[in-house]
C-alpha positions as MATLAB code, in Angstrom:
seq = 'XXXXXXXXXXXXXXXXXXXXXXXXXXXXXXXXXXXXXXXXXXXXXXXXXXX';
ca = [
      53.250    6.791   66.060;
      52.173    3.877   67.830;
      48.634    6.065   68.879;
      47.748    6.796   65.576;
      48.020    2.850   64.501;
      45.708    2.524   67.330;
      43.373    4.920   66.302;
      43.535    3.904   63.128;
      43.180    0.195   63.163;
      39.564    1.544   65.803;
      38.570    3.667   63.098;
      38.338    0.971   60.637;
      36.794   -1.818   63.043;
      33.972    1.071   63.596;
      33.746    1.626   60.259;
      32.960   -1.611   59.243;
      30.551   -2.219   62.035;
      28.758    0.294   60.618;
      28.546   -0.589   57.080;
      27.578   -4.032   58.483;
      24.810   -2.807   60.763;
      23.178   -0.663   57.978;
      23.676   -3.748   55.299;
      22.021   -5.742   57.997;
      19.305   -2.906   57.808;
      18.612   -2.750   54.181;
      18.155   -6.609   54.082;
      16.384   -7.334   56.710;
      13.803   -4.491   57.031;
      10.412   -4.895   58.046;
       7.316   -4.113   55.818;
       7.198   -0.028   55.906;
       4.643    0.891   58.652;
       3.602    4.473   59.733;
       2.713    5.971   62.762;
       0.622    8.674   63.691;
      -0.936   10.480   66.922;
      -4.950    9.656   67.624;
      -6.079   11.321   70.677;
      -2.478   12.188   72.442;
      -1.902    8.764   71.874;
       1.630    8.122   69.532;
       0.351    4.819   67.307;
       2.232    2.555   64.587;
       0.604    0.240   62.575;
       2.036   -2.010   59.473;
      -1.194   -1.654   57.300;
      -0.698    2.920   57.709;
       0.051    4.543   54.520;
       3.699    6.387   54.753;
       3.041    9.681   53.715;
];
């Protein structure tokens, strides 16, 4: 009995550090950028069209 509260109660901390991260990523994301490969080379740029 006394497992499962623990569980529990570390289940819902994780939980909400999750839905705080990814709020946290919705409001503060970046202007979309894309990346490509040129040459073997892996390159990201703000200004590249997302396809």
């Amino acid at each position: 009995m006394k497992a499962t509260l623990v569980l529990n109660i570390l289940s819902t901390i994780a939980a909400g550090i999750a839905i705080i991260m990814l709020s946290l990523d919705f409001l503060f994301d970046p202007m979309p950028y894309g990346c490509y490969y040129y040459h073997y080379n892996h390159i990201c740029r703000y200004d590249y069209p997302i396809e």
